[in-house]
C-alpha positions as semicolon CSV with decimal commas, in nm:
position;residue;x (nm);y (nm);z (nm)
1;X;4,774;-9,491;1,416
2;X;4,753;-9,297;1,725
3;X;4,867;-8,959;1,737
4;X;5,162;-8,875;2,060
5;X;4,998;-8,593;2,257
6;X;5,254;-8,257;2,194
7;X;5,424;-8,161;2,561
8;X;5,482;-7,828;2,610
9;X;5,655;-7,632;2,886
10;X;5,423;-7,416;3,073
11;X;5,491;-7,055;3,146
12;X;5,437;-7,026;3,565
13;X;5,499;-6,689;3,573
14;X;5,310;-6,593;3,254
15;X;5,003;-6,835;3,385
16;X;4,980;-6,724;3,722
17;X;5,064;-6,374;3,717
18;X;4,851;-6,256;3,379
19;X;4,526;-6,112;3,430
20;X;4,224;-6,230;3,261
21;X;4,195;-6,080;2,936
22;X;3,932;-6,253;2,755
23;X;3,523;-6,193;2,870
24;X;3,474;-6,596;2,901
25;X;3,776;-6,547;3,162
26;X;3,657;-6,255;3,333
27;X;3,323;-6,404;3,370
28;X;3,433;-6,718;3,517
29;X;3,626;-6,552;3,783
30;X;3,336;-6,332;3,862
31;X;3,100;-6,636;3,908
32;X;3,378;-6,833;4,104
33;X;3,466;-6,569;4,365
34;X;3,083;-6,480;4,407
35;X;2,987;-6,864;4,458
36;X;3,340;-6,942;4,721
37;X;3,179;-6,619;4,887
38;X;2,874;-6,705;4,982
39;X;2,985;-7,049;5,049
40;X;3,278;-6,934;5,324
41;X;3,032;-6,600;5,409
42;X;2,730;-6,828;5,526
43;X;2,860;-7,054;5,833
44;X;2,990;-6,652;5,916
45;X;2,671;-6,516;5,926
46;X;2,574;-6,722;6,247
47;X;2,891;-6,675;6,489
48;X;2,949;-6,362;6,665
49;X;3,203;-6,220;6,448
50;X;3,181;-5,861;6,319
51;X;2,978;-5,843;5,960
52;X;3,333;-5,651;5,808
53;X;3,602;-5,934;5,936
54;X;3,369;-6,157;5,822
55;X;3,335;-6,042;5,527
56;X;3,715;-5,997;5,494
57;X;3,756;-6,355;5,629
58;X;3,567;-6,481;5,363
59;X;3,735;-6,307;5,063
60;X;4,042;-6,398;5,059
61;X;3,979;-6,821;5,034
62;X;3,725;-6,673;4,728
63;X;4,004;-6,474;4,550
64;X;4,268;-6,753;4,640
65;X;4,023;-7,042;4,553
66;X;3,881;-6,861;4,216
67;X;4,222;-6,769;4,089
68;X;4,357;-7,151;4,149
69;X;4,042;-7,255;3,935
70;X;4,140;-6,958;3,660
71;X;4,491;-7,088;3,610
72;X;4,404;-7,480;3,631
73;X;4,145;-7,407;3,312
74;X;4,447;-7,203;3,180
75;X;4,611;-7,491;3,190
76;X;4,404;-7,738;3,025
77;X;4,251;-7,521;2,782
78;X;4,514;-7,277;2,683
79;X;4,858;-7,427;2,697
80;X;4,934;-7,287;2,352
81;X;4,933;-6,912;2,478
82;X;5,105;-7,030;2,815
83;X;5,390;-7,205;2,685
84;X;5,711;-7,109;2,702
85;X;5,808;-7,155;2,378
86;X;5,527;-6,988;2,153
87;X;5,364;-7,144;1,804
88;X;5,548;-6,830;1,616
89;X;5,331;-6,901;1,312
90;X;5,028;-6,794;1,549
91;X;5,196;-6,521;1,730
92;X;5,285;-6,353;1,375
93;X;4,953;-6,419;1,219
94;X;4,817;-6,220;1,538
95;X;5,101;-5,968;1,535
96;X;5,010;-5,918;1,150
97;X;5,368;-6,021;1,047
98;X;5,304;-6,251;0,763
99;X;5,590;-6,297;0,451
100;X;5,270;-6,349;0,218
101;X;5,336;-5,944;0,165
102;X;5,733;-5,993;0,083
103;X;5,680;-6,307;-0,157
104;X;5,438;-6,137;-0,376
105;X;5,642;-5,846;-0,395
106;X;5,940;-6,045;-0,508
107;X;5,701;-6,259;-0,732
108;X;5,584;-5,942;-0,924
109;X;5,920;-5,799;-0,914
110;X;6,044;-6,121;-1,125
111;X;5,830;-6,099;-1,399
């Protein structure tokens, strides 16, 4: 039997607006805004246009560009820590809230 693939609301604020916070993110961005650089910087090199506009001209498509590409992998990769509604079971295991503490204190407590 096939399994139904689990929708989940996405978070556009949360996805768009978080910064990278893992080094696999940060790393990615890095190599995406240095590659949509040089790639909008070269043609620039050969016109007459001052080395500093240039320069400015061609890093903002690399920060808009590399961001789009950070939030599309969110997207496919991480929708669990994007969603709106959160799996609570992970979000307490990684907030350290478990109940394993509070049923083997009332287990003890019975006997």
């Amino acid at each position: 039997m096939k399994k139904e693939p689990e929708r989940l609301e996405m978070d556009l604020v949360k996805i768009f607006l978080t910064p990278p916070n893992t080094m696999k993110e940060k790393i990615t961005l890095i190599l995406m805004m240095v590659v949509v650089f040089v790639m909008f910087f070269g043609p620039v090199v050969f016109t007459e246009i001052s080395p500093i506009k240039g320069a400015v001209l061609s890093a903002l498509p690399a920060l808009s560009i590399s961001w789009g590409w950070m939030v599309l992998l969110r997207s496919l990769f991480r929708k669990r820590e994007f969603s709106k509604t959160p799996d609570t079971k992970i979000e307490n295991i990684k907030a350290g809230k478990t109940n394993l503490g509070k049923y083997n204190h009332k287990k003890i407590r019975k006997k």
